[in-house]
C-alpha atoms as one frame of an Amber mdcrd trajectory, in Angstrom:
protein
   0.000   0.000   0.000   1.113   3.742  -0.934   0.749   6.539   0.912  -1.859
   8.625  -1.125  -3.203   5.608  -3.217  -6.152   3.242  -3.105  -5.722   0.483
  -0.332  -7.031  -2.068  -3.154  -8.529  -5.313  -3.086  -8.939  -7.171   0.314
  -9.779 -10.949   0.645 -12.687 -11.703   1.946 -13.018 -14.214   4.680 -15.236
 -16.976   5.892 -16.398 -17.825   8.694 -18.926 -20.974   9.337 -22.415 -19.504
  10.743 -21.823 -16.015   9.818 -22.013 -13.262   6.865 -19.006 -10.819   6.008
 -20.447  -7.153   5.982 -17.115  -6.119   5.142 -13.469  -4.598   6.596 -14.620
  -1.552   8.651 -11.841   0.845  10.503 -13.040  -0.270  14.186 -13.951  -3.930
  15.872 -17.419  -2.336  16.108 -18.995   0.724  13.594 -16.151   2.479  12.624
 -16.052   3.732   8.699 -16.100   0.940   5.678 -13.000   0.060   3.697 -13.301
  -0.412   0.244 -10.612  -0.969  -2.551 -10.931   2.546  -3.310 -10.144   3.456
   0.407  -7.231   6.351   0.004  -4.248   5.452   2.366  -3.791   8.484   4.404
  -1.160   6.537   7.254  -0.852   3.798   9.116  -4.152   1.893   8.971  -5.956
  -1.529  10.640  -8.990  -2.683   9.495 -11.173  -5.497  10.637 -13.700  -8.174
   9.475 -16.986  -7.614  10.646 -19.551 -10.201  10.783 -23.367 -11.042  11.118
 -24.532 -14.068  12.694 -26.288 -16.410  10.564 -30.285 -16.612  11.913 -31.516
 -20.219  11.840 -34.622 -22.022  12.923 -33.970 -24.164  15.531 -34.668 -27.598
  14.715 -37.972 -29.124  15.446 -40.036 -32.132  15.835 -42.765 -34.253  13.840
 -45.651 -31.289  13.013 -48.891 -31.440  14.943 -51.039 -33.531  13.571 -48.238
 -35.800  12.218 -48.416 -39.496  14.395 -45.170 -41.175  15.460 -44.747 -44.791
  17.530 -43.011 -44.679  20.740 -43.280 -47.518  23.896 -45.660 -50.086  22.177
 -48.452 -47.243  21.325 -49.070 -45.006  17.882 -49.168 -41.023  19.166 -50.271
 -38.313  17.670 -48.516 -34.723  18.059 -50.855 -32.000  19.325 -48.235 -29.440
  19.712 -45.005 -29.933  18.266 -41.362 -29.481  19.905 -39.326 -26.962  19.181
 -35.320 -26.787  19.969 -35.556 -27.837  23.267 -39.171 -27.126  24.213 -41.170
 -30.343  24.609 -44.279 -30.834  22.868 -47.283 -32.725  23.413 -49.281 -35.944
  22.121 -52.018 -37.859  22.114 -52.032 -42.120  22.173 -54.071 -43.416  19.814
 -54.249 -46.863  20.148 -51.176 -49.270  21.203 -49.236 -51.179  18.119 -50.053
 -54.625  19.183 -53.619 -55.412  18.115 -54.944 -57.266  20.911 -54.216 -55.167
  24.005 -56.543 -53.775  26.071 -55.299 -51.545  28.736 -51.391 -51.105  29.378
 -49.301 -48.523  32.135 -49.479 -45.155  29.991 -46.118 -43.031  29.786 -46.179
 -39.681  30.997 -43.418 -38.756  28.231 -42.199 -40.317  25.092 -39.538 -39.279
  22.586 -39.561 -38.835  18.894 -35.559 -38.606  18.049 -34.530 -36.374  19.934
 -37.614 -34.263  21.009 -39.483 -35.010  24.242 -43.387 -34.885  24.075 -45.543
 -35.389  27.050 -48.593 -37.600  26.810 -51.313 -35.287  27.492 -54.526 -37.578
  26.301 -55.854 -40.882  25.621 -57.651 -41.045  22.539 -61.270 -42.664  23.171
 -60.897 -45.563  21.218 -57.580 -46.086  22.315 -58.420 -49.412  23.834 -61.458
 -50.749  21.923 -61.266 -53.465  20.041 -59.224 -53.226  16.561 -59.593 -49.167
  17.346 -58.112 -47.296  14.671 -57.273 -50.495  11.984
């Protein structure tokens, strides 16, 4: 770089999970640096970054069914990042049962749901076949 000329061209960086805005004169606002940026002395610049936004992940959408502990459930409110949801039972996977000990919690992956229902022909004969 000269004294008196254009700083001219600066790499540009990467960083995973963030966006370059750019080389700026300060960690924090300061005044952009371009190319054409006229070198008046001595001068540091730095990267400045954005954080990437992302949706956390989530779990099955309501109204979606998964099986979990011997029963078919369906989600009522889905789980989000770490936020449990809810479901429903709908009727356990082995055709014959009639009553069983009900979880209070089941998981789908990673996501936790919390049974909050029994669905009224949970139990009945061939209910929901």
């Amino acid at each position: 770089m000269d004294y008196g000329a254009p700083i001219g061209t600066l790499p540009v960086p990467s960083r995973f999970g963030y966006t370059f805005n750019g080389w700026y004169t300060a960690r924090t606002g300061g005044n952009w640096v371009t190319a054409a940026t006229m070198v008046k002395g001595e001068i540091t610049v730095y990267a400045q970054w954005t954080a990437n936004q992302t949706e956390p992940d989530a779990g099955p959408k309501k109204g979606s069914s998964f099986n979990a502990k011997a029963f078919k459930f369906k989600v009522t409110k889905q789980a989000v990042g770490n936020k449990p949801g809810a479901v429903q039972l709908v009727r356990p996977l082995k055709k014959k049962l009639t009553s069983a000990a009900i979880p209070a919690e089941v998981r789908s992956g990673s996501f936790k749901y919390y049974v909050e229902s029994v669905g009224d022909r949970a139990f009945k004969k061939n209910a929901g076949r």
